[in-house]
C-alpha positions as CSV (number, residue, x, y, z in Angstrom):
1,X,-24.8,-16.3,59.6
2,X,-24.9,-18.2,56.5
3,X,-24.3,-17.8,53.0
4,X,-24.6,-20.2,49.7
5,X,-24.1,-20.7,46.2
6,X,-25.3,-23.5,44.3
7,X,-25.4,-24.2,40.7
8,X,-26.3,-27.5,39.0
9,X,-25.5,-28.2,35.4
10,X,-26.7,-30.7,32.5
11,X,-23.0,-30.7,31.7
12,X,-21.5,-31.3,27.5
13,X,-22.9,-35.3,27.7
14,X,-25.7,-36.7,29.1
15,X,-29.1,-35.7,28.3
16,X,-30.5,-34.7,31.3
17,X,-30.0,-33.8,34.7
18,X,-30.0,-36.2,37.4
19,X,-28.7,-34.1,40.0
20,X,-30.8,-32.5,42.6
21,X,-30.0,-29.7,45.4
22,X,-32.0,-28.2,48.6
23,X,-30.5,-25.1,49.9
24,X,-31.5,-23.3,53.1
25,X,-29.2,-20.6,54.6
26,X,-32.0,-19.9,57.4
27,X,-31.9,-23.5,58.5
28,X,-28.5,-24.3,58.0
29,X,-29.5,-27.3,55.8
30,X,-28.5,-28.8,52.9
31,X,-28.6,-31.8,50.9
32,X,-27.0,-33.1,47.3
33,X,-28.0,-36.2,45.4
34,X,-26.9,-37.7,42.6
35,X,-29.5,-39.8,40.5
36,X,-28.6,-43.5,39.1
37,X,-30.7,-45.6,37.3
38,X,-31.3,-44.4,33.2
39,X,-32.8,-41.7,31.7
40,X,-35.6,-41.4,33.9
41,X,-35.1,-43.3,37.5
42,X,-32.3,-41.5,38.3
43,X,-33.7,-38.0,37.9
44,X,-36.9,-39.4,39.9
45,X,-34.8,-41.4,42.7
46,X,-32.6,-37.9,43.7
47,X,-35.5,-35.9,43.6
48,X,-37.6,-38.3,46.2
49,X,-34.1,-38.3,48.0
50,X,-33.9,-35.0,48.4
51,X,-37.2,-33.6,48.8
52,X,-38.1,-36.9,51.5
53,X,-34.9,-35.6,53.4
54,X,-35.2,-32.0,53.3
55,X,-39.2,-31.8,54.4
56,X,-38.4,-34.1,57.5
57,X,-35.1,-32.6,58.3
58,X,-36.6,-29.1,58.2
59,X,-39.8,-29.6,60.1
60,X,-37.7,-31.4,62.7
61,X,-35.4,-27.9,63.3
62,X,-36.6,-27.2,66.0
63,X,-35.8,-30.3,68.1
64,X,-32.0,-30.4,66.4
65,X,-29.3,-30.4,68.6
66,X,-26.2,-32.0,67.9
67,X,-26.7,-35.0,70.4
68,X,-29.7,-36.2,68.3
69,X,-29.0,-34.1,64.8
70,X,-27.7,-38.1,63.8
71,X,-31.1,-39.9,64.8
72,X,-33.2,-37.8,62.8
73,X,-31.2,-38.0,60.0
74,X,-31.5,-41.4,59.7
75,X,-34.6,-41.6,60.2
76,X,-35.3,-38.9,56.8
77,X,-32.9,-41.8,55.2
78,X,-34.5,-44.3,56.0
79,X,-37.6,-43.1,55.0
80,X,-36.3,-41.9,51.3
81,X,-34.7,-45.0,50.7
82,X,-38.4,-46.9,51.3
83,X,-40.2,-43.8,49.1
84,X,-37.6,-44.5,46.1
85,X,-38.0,-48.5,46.8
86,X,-41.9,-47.6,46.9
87,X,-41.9,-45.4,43.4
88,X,-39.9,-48.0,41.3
89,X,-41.9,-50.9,42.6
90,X,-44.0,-52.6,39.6
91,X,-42.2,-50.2,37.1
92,X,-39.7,-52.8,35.7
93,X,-38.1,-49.1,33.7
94,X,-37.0,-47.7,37.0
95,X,-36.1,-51.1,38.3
96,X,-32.7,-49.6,38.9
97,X,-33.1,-46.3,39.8
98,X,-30.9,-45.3,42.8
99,X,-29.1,-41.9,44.4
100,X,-25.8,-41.0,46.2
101,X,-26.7,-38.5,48.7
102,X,-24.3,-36.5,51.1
103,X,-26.2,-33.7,53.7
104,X,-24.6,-31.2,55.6
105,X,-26.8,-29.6,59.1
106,X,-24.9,-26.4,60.5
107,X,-25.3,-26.2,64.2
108,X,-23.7,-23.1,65.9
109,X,-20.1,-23.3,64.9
110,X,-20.4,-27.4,63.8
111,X,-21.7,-28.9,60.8
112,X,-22.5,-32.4,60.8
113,X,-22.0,-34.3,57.5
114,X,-23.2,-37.6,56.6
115,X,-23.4,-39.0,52.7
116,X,-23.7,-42.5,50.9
117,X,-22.1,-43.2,47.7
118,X,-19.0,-40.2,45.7
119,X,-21.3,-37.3,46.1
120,X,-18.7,-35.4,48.8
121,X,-18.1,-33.2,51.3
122,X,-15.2,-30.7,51.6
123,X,-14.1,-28.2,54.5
124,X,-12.3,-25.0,53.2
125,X,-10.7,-23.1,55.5
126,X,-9.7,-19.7,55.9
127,X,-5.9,-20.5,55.8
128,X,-6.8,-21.3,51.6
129,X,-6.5,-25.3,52.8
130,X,-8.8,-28.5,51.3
131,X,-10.2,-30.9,53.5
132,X,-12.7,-33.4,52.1
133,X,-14.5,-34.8,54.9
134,X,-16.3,-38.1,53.3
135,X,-14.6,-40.9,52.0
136,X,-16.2,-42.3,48.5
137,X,-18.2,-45.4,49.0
138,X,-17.0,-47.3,45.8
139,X,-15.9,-49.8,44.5
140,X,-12.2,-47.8,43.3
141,X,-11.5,-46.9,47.1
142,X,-12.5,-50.4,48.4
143,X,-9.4,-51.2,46.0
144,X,-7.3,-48.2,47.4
145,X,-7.9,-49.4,51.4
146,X,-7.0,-53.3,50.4
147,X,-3.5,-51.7,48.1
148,X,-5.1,-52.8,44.8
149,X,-4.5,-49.1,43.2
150,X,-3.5,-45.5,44.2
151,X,-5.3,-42.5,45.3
152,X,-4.2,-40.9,42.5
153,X,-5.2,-43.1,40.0
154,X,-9.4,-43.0,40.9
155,X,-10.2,-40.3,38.9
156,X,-9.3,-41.7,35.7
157,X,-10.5,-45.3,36.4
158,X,-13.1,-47.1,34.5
159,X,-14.7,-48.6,37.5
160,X,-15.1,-45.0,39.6
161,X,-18.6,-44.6,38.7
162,X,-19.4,-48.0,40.9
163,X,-20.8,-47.3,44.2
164,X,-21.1,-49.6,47.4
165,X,-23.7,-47.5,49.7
166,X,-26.6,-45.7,48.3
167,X,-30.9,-45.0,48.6
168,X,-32.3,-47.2,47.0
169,X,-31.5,-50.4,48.6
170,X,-33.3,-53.1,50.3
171,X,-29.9,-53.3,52.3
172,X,-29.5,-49.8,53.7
173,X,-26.4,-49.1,56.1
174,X,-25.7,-45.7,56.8
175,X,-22.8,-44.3,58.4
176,X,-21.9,-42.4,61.4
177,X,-23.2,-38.1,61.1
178,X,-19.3,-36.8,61.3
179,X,-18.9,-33.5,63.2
180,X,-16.9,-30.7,62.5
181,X,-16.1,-27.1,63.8
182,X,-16.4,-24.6,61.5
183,X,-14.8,-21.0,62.1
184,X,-15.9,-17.6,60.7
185,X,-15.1,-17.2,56.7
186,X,-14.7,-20.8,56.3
187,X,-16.9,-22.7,53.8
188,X,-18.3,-26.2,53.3
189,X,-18.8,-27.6,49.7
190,X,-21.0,-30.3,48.6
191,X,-20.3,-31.8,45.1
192,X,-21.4,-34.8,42.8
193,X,-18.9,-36.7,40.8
194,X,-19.4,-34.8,37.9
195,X,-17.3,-32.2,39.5
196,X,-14.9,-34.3,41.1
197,X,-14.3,-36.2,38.2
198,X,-13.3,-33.8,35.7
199,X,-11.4,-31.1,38.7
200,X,-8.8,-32.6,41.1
201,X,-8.7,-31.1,44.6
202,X,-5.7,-28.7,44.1
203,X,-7.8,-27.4,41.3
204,X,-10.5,-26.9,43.5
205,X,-8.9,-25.1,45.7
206,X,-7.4,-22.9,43.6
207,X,-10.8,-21.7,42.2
208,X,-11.7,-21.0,45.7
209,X,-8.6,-19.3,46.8
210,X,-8.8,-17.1,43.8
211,X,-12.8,-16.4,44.2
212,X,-14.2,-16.7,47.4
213,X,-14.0,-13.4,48.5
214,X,-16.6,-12.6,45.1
215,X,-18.6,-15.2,47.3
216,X,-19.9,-18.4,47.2
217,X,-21.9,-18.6,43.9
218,X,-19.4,-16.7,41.9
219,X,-17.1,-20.0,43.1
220,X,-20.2,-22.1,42.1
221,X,-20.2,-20.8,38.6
222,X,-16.7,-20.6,37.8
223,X,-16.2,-24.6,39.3
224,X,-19.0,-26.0,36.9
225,X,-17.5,-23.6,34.2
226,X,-14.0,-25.5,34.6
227,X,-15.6,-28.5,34.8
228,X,-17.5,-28.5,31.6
229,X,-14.4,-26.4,29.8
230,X,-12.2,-29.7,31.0
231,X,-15.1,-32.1,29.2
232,X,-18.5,-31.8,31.2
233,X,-18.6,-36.0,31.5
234,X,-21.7,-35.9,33.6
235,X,-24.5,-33.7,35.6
236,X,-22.1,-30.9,37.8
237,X,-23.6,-29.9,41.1
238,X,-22.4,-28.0,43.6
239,X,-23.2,-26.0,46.7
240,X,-20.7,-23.7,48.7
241,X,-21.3,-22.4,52.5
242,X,-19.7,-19.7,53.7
243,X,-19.7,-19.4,57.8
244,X,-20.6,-15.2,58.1
């Protein structure tokens, strides 16, 4: 069995929420986005993303099974990257409208995660540890895999916002679905860089440590809390799965 939280906030800057979220605990499906673009595209761009993703990804449930789970997720990619193309075409306004997106399918004890762009994916287990399972596509961690800059220094650098893989692309590559087993009382969290940006990950985990046995939205609440107390930058989104 599982159980979620999710909460998705404006934040203390920006003037609306480009952020979007699909939850389903009966389905085991989830999905995050993170709308780029201006004031209008990207709010548009992660709600194609995620509602094109979602709707195929949920009338497909019945034909998942973790040999294929990756083919039909790219397929819903595929197809929300030419929906988002589609929208913005003519409208020179949303000309630049894009979305990070990461997606998380639980299958018995595995969930398969797959994302494009800093929106991540974390495993936290039941021994209190913090995994994240997605590497950033950006342009800071194309810098930390050639020895330009540290690790450590990505969450304070200008550039951190750039991303290298996103929908809304006439030059969509998309990763490998990564697998992962996932054991009773262990949780998987989705995020956008508005969390990750203001909360580094021992400070996420000792939110969780402290509050997961409240349960998952309780944790949701008190991570976008911290996140706006330490400056609310941008749009906060998160969603946290607890295996049952």
């Amino acid at each position: 069995m599982l159980i979620s939280g999710h909460k998705s906030d404006i934040g203390l800057v920006r003037q609306n929420n480009e952020d979007a979220l699909y939850i389903n605990d009966r389905l085991g499906i989830y999905v995050l986005a993170d709308g780029m673009g201006g004031h209008e595209g990207g709010e548009i761009a992660s709600n194609i993303a995620v509602n094109t993703v979602a709707k195929i990804l949920s009338s497909s449930v019945m034909e998942l099974h973790k040999k294929n789970v990756g083919q039909i997720v790219y397929k819903a990619l595929h197809e929300a990257n030419e929906e988002i193309i589609l929208f913005r075409k003519n409208q020179i306004n949303l000309m630049s409208m894009a979305t990070t997106v990461v997606i998380s399918i639980f299958l018995d004890d595995v969930v398969n995660c797959i994302h494009l762009g800093d929106s991540r994916a974390y495993l936290y287990k039941k021994d209190n540890s913090l995994f994240q399972l997605t590497t950033d596509d950006s342009l800071v961690m194309e810098m930390v895999k050639q020895g330009m800059m540290s690790k450590d220094d990505l969450q304070n650098h200008s550039l951190r916002n750039i991303v290298t893989r996103f929908l809304g692309t006439v030059n969509l590559t998309i990763p490998e679905i990564q697998q992962f087993r996932v054991e009773t009382s262990d949780c998987i969290m989705l995020c956008s860089d508005g969390l990750t940006n203001m909360l580094n990950d021992k400070e996420m985990q000792s939110i969780l440590r402290g509050n997961i046995s409240m349960g998952p939205q309780d944790v949701c609440n008190l991570l976008v809390d911290s996140a706006n107390a330490k400056g609310g930058q941008d749009n906060i989104s998160v969603i946290v799965v607890q295996s049952k």
